[in-house]
C-alpha positions in Angstrom: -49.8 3.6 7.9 -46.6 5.2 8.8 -44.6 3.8 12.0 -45.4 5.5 14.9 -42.2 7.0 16.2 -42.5 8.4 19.6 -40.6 11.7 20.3 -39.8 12.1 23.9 -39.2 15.4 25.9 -37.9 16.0 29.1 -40.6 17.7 31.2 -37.9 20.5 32.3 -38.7 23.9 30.5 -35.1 24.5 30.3 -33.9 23.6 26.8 -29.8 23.2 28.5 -31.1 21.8 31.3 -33.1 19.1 29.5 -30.4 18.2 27.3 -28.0 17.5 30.3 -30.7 15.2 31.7 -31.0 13.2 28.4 -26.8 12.8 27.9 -27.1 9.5 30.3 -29.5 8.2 27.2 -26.9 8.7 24.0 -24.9 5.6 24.4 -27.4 4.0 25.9 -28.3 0.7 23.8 -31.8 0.1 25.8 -33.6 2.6 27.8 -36.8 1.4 30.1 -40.1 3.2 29.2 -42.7 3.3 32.0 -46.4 4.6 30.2 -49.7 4.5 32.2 -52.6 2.3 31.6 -56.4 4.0 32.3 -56.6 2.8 36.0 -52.7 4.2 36.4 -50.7 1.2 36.6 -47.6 1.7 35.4 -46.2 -0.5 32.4 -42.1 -0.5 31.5 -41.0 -1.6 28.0 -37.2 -1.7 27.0 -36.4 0.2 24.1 -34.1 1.6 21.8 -33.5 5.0 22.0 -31.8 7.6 20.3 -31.2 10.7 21.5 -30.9 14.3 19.6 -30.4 17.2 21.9 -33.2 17.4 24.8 -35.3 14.8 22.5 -35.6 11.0 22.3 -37.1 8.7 19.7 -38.3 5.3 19.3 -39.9 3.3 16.9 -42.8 1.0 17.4 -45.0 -0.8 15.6 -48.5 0.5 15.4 -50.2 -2.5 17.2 -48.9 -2.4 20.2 -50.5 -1.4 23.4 -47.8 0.7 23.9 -49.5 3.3 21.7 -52.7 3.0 22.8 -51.6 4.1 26.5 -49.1 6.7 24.9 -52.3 8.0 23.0 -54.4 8.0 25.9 -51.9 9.5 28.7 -49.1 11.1 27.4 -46.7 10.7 30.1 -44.3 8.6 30.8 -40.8 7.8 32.5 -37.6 6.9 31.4 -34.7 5.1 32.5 -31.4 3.8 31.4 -31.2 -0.2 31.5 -29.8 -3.5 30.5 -31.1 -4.9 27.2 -33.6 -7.4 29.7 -35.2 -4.0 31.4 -33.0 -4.2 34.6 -32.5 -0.5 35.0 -29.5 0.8 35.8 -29.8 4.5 36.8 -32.4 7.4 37.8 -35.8 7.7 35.6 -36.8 11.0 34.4 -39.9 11.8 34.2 -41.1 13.0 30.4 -43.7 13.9 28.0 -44.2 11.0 25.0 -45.8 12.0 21.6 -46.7 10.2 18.2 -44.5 11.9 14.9 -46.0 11.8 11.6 -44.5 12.7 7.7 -41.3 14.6 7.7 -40.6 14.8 11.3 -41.3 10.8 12.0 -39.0 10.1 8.7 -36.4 12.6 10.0 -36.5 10.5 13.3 -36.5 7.2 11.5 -33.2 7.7 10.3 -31.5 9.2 13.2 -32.8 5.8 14.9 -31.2 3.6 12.2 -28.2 5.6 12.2 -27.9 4.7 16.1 -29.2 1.1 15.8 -28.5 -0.3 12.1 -29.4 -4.1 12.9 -31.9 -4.3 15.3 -34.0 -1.2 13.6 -32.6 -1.4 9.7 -32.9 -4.9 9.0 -34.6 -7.0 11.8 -37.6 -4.4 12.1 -37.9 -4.3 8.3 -38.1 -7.9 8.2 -40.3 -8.1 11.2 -42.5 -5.7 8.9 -42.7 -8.0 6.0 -43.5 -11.1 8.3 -46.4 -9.7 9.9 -47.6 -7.6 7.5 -47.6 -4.8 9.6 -46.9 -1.4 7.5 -46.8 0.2 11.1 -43.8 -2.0 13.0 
């Protein structure tokens, strides 16, 4: 199974106006990203982002519950933050969805690009660990 990557949107229908919402998010080593479980609840995860333009993308493995409420509701907040999730400026709010073939591969390697260690090596060996095709 391929990685999910999420590709991230800002809910603004202005492409110019979207992008100058997401420049906070391109130096941005962690970002905080609030999904919805079923009864609402709102869960935050840090994560590393990378940003291209109006869009954002992650990488996650497939197990997570992450998905699952990324699946089911699709979306979601983001904000910048502090690798621990402390977040350090104003969330905006944004639509989440799962890439597959060319498009996730395309966004796989703009993530590794921004974040060669954590995403190159310590996710592929992560991988290989758990066995999980998908992390």
């Amino acid at each position: 199974m391929q990685a999910p990557v999420a590709h991230m949107a800002q809910t603004s229908t202005d492409a110019a106006d979207a992008t100058r919402l997401m420049l906070p998010f391109e130096h941005q080593w962690a970002a905080l990203l609030t999904t919805y479980r079923r009864d609402g609840t709102s869960v935050g995860t840090p994560i590393n982002l990378t940003v291209e333009g109006e869009r954002g993308y992650i990488r996650t493995s497939a197990r997570t519950y992450k998905v699952k409420r990324i699946r089911r509701n699709p979306t979601g907040q983001l904000a910048p933050c502090a690798p621990n999730g402390r977040v350090t400026g104003a969330a905006i709010p944004c639509k989440i969805r799962i890439l597959g073939g060319a498009e996730a591969a395309q966004a796989e390697r703009a993530i590794t690009r921004k974040h060669p260690i954590v995403q190159g090596v310590l996710v592929s060996i992560l991988k290989t660990i758990t066995r999980d095709p998908g992390a």
